[in-house]
C-alpha positions as CSV (number, residue, x, y, z in Angstrom):
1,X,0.0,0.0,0.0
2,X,0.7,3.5,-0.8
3,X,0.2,6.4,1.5
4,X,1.4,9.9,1.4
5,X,0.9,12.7,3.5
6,X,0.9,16.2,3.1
7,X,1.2,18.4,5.7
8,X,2.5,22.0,7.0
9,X,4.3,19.9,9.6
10,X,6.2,17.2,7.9
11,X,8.1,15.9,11.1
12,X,5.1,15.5,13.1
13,X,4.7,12.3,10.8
14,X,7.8,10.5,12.5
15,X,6.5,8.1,15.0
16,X,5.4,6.4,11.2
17,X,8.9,5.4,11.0
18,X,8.5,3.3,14.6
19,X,7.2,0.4,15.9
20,X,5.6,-2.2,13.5
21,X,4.5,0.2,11.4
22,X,8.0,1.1,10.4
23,X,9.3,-2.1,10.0
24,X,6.5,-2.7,7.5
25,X,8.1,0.3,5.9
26,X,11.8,-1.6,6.0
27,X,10.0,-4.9,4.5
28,X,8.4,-3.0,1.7
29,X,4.8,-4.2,2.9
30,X,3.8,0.0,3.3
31,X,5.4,3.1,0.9
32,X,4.6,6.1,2.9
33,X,5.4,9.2,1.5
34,X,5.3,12.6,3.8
35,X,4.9,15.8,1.7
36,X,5.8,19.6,3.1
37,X,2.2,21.5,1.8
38,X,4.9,24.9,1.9
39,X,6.6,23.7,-1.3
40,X,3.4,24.3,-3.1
41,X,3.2,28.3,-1.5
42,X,5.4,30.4,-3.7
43,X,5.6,33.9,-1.8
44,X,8.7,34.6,0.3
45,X,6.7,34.0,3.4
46,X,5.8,30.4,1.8
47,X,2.5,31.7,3.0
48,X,-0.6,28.7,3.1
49,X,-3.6,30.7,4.8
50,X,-5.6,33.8,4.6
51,X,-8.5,35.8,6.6
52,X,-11.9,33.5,6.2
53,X,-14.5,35.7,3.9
54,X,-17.5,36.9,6.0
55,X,-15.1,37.4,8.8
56,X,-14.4,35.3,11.8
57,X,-11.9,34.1,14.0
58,X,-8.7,32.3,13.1
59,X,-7.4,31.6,9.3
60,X,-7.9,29.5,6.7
61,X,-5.9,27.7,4.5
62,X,-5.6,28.6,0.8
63,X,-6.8,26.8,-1.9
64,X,-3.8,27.5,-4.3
65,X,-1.0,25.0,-2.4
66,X,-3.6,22.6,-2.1
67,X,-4.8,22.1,-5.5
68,X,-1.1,22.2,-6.6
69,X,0.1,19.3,-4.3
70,X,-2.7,17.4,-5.1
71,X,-2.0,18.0,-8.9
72,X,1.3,17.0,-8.4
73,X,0.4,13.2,-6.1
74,X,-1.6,12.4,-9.1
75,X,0.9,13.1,-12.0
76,X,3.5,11.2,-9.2
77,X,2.0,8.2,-10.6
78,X,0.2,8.7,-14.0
79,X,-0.6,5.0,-14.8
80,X,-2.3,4.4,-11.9
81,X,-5.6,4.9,-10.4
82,X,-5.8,8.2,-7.7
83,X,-5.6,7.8,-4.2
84,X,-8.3,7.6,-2.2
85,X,-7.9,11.3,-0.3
86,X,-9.2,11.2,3.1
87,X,-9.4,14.6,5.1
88,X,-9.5,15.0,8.8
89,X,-11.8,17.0,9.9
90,X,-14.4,17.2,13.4
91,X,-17.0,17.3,10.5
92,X,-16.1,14.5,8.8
93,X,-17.4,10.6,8.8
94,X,-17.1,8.6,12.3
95,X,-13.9,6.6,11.8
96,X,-14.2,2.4,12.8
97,X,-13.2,-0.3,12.5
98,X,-14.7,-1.2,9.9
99,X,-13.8,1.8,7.6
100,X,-10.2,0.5,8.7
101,X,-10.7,-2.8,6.9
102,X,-12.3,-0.7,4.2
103,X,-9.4,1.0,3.7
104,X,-6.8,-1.5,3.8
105,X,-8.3,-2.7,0.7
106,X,-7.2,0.4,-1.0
107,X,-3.9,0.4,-3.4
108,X,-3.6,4.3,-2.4
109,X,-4.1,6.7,0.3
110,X,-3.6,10.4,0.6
111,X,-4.1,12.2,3.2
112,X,-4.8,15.9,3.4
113,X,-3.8,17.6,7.1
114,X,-5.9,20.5,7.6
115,X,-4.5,23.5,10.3
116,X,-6.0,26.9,11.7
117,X,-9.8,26.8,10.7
118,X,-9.5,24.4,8.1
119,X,-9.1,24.1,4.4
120,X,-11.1,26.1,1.5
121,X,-13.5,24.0,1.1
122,X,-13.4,24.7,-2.9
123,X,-9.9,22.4,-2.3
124,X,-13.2,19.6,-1.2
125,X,-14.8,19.6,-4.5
126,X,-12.0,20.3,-6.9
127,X,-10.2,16.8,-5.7
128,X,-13.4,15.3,-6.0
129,X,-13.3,15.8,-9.5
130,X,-10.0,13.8,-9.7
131,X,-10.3,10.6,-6.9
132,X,-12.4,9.9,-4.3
133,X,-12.8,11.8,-1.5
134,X,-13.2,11.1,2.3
135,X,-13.8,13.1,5.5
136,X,-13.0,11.3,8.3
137,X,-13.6,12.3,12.4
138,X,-11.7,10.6,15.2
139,X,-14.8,11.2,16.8
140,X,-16.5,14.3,18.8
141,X,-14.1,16.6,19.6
142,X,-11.7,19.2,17.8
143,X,-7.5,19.2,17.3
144,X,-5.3,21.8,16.1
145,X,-4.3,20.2,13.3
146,X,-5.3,16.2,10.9
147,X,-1.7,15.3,12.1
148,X,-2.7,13.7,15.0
149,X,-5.6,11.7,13.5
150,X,-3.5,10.7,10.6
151,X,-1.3,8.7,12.9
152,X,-3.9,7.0,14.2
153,X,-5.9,6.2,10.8
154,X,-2.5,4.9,9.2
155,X,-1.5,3.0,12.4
156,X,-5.5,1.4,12.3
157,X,-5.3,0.5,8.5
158,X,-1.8,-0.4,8.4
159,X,-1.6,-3.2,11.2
160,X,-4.7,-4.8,9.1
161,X,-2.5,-5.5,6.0
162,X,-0.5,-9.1,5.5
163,X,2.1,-9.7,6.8
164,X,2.1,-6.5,9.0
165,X,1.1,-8.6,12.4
166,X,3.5,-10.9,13.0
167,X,0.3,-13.6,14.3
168,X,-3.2,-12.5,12.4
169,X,-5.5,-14.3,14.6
170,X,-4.6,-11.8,17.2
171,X,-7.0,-9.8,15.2
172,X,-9.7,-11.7,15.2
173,X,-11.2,-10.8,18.5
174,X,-9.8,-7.6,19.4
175,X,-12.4,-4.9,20.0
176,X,-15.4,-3.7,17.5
177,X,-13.9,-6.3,15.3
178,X,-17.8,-7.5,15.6
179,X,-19.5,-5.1,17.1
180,X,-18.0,-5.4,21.1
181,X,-15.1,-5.3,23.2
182,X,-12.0,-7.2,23.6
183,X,-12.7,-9.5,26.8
184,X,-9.9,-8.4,29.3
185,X,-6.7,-10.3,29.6
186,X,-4.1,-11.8,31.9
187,X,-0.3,-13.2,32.2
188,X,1.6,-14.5,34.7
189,X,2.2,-14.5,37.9
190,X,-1.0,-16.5,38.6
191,X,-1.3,-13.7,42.3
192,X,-0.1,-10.5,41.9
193,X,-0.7,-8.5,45.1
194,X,-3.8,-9.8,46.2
195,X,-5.2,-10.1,42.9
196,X,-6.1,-13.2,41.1
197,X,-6.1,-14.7,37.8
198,X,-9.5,-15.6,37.2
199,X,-9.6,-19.4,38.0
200,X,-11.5,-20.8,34.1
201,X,-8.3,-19.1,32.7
202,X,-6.0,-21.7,34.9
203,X,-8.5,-24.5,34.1
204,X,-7.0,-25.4,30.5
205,X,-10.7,-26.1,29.4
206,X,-10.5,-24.6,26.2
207,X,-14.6,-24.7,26.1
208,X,-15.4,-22.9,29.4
209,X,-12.8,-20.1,28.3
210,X,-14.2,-19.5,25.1
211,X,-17.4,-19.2,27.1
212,X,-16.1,-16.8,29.4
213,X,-14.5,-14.7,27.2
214,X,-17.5,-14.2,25.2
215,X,-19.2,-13.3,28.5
216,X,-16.8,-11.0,29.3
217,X,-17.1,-9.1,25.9
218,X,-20.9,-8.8,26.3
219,X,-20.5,-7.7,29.6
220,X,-17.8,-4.9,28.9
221,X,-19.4,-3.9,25.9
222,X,-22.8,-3.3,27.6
223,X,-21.2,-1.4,30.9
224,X,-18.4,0.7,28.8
225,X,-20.2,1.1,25.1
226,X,-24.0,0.0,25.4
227,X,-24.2,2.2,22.1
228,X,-22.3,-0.6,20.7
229,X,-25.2,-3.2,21.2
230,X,-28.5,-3.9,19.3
231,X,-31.2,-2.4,20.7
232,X,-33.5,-4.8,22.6
């Protein structure tokens, strides 16, 4: 898979070189790509935002960098179908689970980190012309900037690919994976300050853990996330 990333803040993208997801970088299994948005903002100042139009607070950025890096991902690779552009934003589409698995499918991702008050929206429309378009919300509250949820999308989609988990079936029945909650988990020692493992665990019936487990989940899932559960 394909991703790049164009940002004002190019080094904010780093921890993508870490962990699992960087060694699927090393392998070959991921091609991220991190772009600086200032290369496309010709002005001494490199300037990438303006006052909004009908007044307001805060700044907006301009719609002139924008179309010009996207331009410039999509002649990167002229044989090949557009990336999928995905935009950060508190406004945007709930991100999941299962969008994650949606998006692992894809060849291509771009994504598109807003700052300040957030991008022209004209930038919205003209890419949807050119590839398909996404925007995406971490959920209900605001950053200052897509960086941040860009980690976490790319981290989300990433682990999903082959070969990127070292064991798969440890993503079987991790959480929202089918609609509830990972069940909680334990290792040694068997008494750790008072505290016990709970005894089905210890039992080495394979049945009555399973059962458990499953237990568990529904239980979690119902005190921590009832939103997550059909209704009755």
């Amino acid at each position: 898979m394909r991703i790049d990333v164009v940002t004002i803040f190019p080094d904010y993208l780093a921890p993508l070189e870490l962990s699992l997801i960087g060694k699927a970088r090393e392998q070959g299994l991921l091609d991220v790509r991190v772009h600086d948005l200032r290369e496309h903002a010709h002005d001494r100042h490199r300037t990438v935002d303006d006052s909004p139009y009908g007044g307001g607070a805060g700044m907006v950025m301009r719609p002139e960098p924008w179309g010009e890096a996207l331009d410039a991902l999509v002649a990167s690779a002229p044989d090949a179908a557009p990336p999928r552009l995905l935009v950060p934003t508190p406004s945007g589409m709930p991100f999941t689970q299962a969008m994650a698995r949606d998006l692992a499918a894809e060849p291509w991702l771009a994504f598109a980190c807003g700052r300040y008050e957030g991008i022209d929206e004209r930038v919205m429309g003209y890419a949807a012309q050119r590839m398909p378009v996404t925007l995406v919300s971490l959920r209900d509250y605001v950053l200052n900037g897509g960086e941040v949820a860009v980690l976490a999308i790319v981290e989300a989609v990433a682990r999903l690919l082959p070969g990127v988990i070292g064991n798969a079936e440890s993503l079987v029945e991790e959480s929202h994976e089918d609609g509830l909650l990972e069940y909680p988990v334990y290792t040694k020692p068997a008494s750790w300050r008072g505290l016990d493992v709970p005894d089905v665990l210890l039992s080495g019936h394979h049945g009555a853990i399973a059962a458990w487990r499953q237990a568990q989940r529904v239980e979690r899932t119902a005190t921590r996330r009832p939103d997550l559960l059909p209704p009755d």
